[in-house]
C-alpha positions in Angstrom: 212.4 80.2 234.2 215.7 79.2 235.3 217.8 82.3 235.5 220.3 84.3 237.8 219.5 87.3 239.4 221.3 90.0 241.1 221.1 92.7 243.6 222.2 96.3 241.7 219.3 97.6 241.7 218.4 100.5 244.1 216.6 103.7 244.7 215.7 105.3 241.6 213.0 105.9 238.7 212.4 102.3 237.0 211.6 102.8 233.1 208.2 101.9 234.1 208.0 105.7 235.3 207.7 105.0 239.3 210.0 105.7 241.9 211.0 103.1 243.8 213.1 102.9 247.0 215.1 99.6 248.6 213.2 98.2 250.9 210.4 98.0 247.5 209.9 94.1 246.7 210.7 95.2 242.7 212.6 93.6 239.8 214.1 95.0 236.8 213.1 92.6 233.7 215.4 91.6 230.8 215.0 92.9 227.4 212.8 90.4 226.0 210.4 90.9 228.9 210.2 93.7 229.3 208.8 94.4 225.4 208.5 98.4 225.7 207.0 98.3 228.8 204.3 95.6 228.6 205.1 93.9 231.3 205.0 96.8 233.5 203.2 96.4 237.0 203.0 93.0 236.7 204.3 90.6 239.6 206.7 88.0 239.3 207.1 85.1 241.9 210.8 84.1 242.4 212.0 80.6 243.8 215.4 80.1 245.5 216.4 77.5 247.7 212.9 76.6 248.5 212.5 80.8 249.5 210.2 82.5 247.7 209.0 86.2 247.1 206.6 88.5 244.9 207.5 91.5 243.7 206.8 94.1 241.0 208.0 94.8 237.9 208.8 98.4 237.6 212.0 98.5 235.1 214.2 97.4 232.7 217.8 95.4 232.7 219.7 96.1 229.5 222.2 93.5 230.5 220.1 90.4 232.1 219.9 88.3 229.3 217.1 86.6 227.8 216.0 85.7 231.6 218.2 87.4 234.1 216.4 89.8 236.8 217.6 92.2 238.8 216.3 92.3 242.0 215.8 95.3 244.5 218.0 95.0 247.8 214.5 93.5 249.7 213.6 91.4 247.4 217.2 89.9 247.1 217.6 89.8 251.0 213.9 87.9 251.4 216.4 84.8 249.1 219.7 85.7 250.2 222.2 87.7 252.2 223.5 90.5 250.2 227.0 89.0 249.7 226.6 86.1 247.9 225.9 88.6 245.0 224.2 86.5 242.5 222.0 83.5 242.9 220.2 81.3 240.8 216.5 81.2 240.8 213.1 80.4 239.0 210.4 82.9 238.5 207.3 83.8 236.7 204.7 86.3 236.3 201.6 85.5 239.0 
């Protein structure tokens, strides 16, 4: 999927139930995804600028979208510096 991601996403408990910290490669899915939980645990590969990473999903993102992520600090810095803010990327679950 064709969607932007972001990097607000820190140290905390996902809704998943885990504690996660930044340097965790997680993501927070949208709505849609992440169906009451469902999706929990799984992975999710995410493509930028011919960069990619794995990481876990461990929470939800109220205001992603239909496809928006948001993306713990590591994952986001394994695509992009921290300052570009949001980026455009593919992902899927693996």
């Amino acid at each position: 999927m064709l969607t932007e991601a972001n990097s607000l996403f820190g140290t905390q408990i996902g809704a998943c139930g885990g504690f996660n910290v930044n340097s965790d490669h997680v993501v927070a899915l949208p709505p849609l995804e992440y169906a009451g939980g469902t999706h929990c645990g799984r992975m999710v590969r995410i493509y930028y600028q011919g960069k990619s990473i794995d990481a876990r999903a461990v929470d939800l993102c109220p205001s992603c979208g239909l496809t928006g992520l948001d993306l713990s600090i590591s994952t986001f810095q394994a695509l992009a510096p921290l300052d570009v803010g949001l980026i455009y990327v593919d992902w899927f679950y693996i």
